[in-house]
PDB file as gemmi writes it, atoms N, CA and C in Angstrom:
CRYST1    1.000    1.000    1.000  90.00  90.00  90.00 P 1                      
ATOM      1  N   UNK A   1       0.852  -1.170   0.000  1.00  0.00           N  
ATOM      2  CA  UNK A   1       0.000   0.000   0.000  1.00  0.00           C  
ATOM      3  C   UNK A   1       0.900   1.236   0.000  1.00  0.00           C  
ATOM      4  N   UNK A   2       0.288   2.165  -0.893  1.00  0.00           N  
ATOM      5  CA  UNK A   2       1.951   3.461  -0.796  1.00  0.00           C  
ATOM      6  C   UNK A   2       1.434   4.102   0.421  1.00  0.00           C  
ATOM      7  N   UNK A   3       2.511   5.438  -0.108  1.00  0.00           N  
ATOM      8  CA  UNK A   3       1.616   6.319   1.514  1.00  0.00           C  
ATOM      9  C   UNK A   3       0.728   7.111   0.833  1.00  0.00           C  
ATOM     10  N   UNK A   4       0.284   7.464  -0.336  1.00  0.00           N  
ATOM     11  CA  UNK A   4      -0.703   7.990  -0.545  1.00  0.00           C  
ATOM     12  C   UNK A   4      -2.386   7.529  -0.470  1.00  0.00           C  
ATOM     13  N   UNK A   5      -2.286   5.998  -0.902  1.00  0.00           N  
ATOM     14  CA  UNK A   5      -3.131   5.374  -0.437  1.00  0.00           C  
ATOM     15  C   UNK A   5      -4.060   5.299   0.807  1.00  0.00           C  
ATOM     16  N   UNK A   6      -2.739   5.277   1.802  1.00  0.00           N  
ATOM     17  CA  UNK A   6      -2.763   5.232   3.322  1.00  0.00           C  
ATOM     18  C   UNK A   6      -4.056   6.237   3.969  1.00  0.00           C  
ATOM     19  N   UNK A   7      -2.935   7.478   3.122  1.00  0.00           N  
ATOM     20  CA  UNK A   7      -3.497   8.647   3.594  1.00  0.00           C  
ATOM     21  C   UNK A   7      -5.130   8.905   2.956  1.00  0.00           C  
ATOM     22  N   UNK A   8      -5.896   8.305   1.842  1.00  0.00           N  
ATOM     23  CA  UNK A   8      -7.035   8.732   1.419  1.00  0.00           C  
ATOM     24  C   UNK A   8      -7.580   7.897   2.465  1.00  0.00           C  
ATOM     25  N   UNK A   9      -7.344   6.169   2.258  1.00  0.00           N  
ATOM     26  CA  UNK A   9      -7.754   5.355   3.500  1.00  0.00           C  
ATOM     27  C   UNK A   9      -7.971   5.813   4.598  1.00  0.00           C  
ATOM     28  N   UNK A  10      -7.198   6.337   5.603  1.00  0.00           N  
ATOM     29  CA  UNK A  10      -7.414   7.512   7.273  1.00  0.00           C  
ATOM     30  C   UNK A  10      -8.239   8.044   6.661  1.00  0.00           C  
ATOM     31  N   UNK A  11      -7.995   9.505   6.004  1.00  0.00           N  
ATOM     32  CA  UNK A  11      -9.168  10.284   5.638  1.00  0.00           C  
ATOM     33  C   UNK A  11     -10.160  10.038   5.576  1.00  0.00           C  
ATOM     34  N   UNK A  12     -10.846   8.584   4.434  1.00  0.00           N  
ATOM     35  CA  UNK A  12     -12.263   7.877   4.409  1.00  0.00           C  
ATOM     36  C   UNK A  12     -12.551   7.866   5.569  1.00  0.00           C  
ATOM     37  N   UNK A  13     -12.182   7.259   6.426  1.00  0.00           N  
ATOM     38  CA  UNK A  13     -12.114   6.955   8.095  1.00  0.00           C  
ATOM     39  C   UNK A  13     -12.386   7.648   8.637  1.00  0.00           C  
ATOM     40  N   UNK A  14     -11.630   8.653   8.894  1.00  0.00           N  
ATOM     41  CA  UNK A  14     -12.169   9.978   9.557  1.00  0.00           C  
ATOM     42  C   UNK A  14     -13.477  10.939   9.336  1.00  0.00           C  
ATOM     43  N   UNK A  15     -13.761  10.464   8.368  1.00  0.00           N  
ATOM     44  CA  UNK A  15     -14.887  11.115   7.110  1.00  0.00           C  
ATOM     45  C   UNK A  15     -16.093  10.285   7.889  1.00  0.00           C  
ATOM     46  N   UNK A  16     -16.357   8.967   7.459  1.00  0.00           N  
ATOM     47  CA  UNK A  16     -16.982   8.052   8.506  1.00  0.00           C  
ATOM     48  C   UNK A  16     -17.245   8.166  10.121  1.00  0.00           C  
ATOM     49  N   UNK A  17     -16.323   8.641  10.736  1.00  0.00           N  
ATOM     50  CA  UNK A  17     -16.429   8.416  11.865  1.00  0.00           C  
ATOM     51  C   UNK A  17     -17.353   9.643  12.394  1.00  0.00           C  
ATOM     52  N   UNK A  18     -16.921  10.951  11.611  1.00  0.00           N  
ATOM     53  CA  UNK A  18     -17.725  11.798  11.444  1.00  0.00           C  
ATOM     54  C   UNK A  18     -19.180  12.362  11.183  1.00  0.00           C  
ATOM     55  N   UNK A  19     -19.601  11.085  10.128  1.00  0.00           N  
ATOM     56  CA  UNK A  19     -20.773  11.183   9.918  1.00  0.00           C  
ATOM     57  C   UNK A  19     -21.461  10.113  10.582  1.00  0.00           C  
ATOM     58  N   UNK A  20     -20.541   9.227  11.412  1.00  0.00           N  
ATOM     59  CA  UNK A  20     -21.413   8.254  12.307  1.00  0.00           C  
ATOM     60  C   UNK A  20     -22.124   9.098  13.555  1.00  0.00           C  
ATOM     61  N   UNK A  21     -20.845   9.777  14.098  1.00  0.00           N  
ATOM     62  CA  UNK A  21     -20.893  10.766  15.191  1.00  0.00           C  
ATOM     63  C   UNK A  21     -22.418  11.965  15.121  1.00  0.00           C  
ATOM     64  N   UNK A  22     -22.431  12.451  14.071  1.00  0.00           N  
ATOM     65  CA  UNK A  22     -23.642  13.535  13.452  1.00  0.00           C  
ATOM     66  C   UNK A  22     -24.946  12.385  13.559  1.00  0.00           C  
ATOM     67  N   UNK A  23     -25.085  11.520  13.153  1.00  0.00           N  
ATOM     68  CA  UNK A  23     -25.924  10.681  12.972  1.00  0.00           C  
ATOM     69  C   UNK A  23     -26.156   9.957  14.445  1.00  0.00           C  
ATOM     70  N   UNK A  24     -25.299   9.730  15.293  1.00  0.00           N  
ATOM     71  CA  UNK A  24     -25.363   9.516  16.516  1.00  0.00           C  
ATOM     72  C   UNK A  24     -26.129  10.147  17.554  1.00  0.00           C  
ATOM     73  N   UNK A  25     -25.354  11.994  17.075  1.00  0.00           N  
ATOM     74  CA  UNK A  25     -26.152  13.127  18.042  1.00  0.00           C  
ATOM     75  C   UNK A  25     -26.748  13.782  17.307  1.00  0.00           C  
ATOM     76  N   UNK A  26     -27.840  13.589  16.127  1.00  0.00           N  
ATOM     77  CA  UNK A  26     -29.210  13.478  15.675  1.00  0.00           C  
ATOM     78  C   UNK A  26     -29.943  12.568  16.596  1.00  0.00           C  
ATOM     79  N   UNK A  27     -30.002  12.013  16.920  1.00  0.00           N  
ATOM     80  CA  UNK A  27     -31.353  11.283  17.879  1.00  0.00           C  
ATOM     81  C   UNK A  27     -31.544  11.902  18.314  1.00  0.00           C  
ATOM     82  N   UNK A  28     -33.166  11.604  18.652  1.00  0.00           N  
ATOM     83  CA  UNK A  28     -34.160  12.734  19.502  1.00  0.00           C  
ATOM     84  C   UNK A  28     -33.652  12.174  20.696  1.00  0.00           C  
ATOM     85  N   UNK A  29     -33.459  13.282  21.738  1.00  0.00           N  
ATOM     86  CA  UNK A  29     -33.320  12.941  23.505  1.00  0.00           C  
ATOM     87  C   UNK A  29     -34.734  13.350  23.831  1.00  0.00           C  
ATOM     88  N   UNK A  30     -35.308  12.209  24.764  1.00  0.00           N  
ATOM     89  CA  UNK A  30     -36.204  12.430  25.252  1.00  0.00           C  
ATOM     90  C   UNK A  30     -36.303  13.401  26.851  1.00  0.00           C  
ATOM     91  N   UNK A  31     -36.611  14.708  26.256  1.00  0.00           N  
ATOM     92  CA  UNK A  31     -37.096  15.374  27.128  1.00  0.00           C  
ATOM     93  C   UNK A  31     -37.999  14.901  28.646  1.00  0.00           C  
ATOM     94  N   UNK A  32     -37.780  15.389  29.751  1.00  0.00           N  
ATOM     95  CA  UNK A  32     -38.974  14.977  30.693  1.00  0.00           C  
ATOM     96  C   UNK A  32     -40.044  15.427  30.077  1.00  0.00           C  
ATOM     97  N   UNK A  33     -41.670  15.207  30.106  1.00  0.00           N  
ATOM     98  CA  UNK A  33     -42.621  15.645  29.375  1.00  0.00           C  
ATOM     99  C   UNK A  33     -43.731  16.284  30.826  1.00  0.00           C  
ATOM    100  N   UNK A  34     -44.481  16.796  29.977  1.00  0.00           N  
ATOM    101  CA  UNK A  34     -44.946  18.281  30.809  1.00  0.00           C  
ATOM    102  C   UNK A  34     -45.859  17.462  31.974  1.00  0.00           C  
ATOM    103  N   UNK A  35     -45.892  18.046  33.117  1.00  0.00           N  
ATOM    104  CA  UNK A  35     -46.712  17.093  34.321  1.00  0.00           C  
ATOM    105  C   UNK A  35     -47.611  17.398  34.233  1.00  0.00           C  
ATOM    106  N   UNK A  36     -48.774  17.360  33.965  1.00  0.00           N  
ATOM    107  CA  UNK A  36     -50.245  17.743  34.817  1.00  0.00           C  
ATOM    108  C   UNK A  36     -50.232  17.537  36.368  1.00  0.00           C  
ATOM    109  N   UNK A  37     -50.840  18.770  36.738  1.00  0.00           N  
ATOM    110  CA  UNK A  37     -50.560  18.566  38.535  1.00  0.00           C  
ATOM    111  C   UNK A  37     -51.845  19.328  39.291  1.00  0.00           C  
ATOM    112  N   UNK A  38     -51.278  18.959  40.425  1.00  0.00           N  
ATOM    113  CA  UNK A  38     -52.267  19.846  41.760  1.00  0.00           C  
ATOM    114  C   UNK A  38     -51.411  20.929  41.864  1.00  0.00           C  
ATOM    115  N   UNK A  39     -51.067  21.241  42.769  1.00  0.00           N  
ATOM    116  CA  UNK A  39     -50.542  21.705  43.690  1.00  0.00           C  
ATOM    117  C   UNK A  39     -48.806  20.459  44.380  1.00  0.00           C  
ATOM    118  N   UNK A  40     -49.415  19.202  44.704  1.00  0.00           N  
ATOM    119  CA  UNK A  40     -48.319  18.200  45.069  1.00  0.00           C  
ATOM    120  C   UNK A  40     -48.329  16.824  44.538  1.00  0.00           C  
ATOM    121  N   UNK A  41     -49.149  16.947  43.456  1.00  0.00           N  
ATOM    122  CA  UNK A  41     -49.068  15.424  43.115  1.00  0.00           C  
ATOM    123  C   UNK A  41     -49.635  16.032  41.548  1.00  0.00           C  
ATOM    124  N   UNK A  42     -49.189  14.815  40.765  1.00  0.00           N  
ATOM    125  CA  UNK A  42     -48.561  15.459  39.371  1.00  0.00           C  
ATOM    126  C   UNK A  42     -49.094  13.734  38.279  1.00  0.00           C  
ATOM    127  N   UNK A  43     -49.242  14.012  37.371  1.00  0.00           N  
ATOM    128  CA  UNK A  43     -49.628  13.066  36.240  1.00  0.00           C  
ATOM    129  C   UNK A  43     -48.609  13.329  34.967  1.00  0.00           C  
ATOM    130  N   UNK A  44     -47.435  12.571  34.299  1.00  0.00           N  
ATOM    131  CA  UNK A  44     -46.806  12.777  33.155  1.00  0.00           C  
ATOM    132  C   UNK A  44     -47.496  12.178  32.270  1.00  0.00           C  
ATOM    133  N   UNK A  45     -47.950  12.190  31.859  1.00  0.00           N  
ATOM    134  CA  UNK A  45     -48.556  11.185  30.214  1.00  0.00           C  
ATOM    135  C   UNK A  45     -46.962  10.644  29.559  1.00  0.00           C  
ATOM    136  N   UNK A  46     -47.117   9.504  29.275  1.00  0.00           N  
ATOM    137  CA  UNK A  46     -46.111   8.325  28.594  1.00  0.00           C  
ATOM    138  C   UNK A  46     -46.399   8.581  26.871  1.00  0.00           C  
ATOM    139  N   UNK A  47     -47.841   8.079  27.307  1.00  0.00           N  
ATOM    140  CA  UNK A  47     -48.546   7.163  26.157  1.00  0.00           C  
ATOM    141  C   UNK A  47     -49.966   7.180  25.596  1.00  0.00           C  
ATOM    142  N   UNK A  48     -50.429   6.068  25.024  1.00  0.00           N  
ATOM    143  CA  UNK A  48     -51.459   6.220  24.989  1.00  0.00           C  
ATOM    144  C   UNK A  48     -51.855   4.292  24.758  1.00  0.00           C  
ATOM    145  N   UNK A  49     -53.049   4.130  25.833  1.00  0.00           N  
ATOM    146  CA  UNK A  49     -52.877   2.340  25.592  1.00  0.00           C  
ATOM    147  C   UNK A  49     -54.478   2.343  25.170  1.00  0.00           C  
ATOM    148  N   UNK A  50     -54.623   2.272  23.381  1.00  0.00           N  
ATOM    149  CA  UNK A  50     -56.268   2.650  22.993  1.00  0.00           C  
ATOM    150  C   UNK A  50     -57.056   3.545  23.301  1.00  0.00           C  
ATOM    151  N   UNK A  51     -57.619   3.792  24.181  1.00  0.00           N  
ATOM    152  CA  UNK A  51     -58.547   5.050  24.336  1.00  0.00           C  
ATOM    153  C   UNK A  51     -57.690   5.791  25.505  1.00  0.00           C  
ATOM    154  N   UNK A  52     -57.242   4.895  26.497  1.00  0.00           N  
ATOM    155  CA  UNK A  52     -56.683   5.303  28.118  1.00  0.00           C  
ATOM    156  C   UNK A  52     -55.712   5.846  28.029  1.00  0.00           C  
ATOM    157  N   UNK A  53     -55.278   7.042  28.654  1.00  0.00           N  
ATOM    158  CA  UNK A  53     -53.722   7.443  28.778  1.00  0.00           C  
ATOM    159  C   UNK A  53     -52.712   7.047  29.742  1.00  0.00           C  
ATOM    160  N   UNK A  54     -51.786   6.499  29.593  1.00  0.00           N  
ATOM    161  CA  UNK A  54     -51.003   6.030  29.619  1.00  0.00           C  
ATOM    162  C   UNK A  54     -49.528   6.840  30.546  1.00  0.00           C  
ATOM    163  N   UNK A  55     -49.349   6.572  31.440  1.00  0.00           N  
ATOM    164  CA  UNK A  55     -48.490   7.270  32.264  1.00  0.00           C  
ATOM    165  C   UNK A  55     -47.477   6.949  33.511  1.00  0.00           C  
ATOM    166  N   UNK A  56     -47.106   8.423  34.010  1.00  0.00           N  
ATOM    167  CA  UNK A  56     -46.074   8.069  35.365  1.00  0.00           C  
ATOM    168  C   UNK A  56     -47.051   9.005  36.826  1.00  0.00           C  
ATOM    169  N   UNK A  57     -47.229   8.341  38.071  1.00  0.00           N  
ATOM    170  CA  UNK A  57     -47.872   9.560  39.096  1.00  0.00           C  
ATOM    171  C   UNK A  57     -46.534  10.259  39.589  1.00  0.00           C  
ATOM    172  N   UNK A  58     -46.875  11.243  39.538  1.00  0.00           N  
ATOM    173  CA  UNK A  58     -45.480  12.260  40.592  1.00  0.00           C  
ATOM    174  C   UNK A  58     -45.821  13.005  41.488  1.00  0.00           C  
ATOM    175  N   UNK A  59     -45.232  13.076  42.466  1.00  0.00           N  
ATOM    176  CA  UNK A  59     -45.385  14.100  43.935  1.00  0.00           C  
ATOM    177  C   UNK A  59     -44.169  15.056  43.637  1.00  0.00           C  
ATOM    178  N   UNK A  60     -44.738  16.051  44.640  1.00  0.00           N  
ATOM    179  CA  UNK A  60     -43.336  17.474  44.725  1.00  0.00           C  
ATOM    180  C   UNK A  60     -43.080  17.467  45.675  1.00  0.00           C  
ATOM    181  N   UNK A  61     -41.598  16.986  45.795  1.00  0.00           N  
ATOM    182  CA  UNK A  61     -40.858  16.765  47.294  1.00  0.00           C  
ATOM    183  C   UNK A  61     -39.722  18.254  47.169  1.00  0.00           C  
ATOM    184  N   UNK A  62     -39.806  18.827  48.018  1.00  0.00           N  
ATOM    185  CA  UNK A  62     -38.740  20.080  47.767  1.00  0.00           C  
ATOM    186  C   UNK A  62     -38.727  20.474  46.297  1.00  0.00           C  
ATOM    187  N   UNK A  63     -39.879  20.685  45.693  1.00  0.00           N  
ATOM    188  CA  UNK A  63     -39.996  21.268  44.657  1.00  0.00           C  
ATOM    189  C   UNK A  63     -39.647  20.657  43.204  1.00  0.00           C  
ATOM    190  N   UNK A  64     -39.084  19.323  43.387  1.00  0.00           N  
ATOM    191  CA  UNK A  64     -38.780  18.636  42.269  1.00  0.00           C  
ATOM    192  C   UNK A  64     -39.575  17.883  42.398  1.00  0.00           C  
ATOM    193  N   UNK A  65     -40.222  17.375  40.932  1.00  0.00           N  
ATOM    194  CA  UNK A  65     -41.289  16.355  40.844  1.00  0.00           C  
ATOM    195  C   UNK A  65     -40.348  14.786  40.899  1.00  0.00           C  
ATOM    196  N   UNK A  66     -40.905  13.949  41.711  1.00  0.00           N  
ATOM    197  CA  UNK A  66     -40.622  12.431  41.918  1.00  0.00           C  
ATOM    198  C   UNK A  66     -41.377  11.702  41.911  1.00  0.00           C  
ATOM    199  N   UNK A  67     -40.817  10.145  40.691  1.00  0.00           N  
ATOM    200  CA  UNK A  67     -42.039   9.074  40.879  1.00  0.00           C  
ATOM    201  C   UNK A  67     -42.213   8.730  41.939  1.00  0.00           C  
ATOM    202  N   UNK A  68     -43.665   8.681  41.883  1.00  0.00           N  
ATOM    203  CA  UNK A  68     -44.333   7.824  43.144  1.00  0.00           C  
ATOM    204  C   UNK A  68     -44.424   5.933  42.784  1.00  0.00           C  
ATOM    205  N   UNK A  69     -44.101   5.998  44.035  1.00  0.00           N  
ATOM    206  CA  UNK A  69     -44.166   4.008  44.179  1.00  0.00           C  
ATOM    207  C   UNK A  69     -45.049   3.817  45.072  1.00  0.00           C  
ATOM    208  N   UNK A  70     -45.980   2.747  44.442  1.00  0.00           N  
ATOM    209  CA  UNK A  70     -47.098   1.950  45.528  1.00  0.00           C  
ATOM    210  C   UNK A  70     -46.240   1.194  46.271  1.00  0.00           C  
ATOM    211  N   UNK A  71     -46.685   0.943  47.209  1.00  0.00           N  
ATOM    212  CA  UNK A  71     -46.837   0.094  48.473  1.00  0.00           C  
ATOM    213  C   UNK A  71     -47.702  -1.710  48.347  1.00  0.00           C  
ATOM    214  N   UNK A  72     -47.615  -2.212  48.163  1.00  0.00           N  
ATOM    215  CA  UNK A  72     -48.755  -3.282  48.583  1.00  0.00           C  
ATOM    216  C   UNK A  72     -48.321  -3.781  50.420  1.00  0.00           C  
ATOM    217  N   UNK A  73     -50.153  -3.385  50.450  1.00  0.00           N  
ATOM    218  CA  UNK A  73     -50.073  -4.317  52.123  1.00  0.00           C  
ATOM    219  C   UNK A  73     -50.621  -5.465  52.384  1.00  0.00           C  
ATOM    220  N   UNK A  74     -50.500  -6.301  52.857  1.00  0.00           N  
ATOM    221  CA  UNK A  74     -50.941  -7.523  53.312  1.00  0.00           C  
ATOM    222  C   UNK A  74     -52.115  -7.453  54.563  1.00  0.00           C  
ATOM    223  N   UNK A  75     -53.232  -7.528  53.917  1.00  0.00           N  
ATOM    224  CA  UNK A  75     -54.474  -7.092  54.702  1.00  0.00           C  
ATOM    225  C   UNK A  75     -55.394  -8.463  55.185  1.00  0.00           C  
ATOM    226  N   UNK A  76     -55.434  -9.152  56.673  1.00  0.00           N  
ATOM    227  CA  UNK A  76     -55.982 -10.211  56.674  1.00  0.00           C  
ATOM    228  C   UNK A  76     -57.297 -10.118  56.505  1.00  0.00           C  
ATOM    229  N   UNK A  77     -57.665 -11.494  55.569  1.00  0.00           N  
ATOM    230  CA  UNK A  77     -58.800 -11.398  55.195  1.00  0.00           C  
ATOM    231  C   UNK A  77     -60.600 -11.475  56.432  1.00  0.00           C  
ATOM    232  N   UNK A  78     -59.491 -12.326  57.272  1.00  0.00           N  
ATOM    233  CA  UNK A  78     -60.773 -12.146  58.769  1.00  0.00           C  
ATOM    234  C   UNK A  78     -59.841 -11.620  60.008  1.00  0.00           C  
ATOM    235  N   UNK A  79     -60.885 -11.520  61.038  1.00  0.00           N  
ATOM    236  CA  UNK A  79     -60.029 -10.954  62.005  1.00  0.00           C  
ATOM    237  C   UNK A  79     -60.048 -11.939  63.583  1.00  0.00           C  
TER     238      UNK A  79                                                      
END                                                                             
């Protein structure tokens, strides 16, 4: 291979790596999406599953919205 060769070869390369890179940071970043809220508790919409919307619940703890997680309790059935 001479060295001129070499050198178009790198170049292609570099050329490539370039337009992998552009094409890389083209993807959409998904933004957080807008909450519907109260006052302290908040609804993000996801989605949409057929007619129902589709989502995350959030509370405002020190002013930043955070998912909320259920709990399950173990409730006896007699007493």
């Amino acid at each position: 291979m001479s060295y001129q060769s070499r050198v178009v070869f790198v170049m292609l390369w570099l050329v490539s790596l370039l337009v992998v890179g552009a094409f890389a940071s083209a993807q959409a970043r998904r933004e957080p999406g807008a909450v519907i809220s109260g006052s302290d508790i908040g609804f993000r919409p996801d989605g949409w599953n057929g007619k129902a919307r589709t989502g995350t619940w959030l509370v405002r703890i020190n002013g930043e919205w955070v998912e909320a997680q259920t709990m399950m309790k173990a409730v006896p059935a007699t007493r």
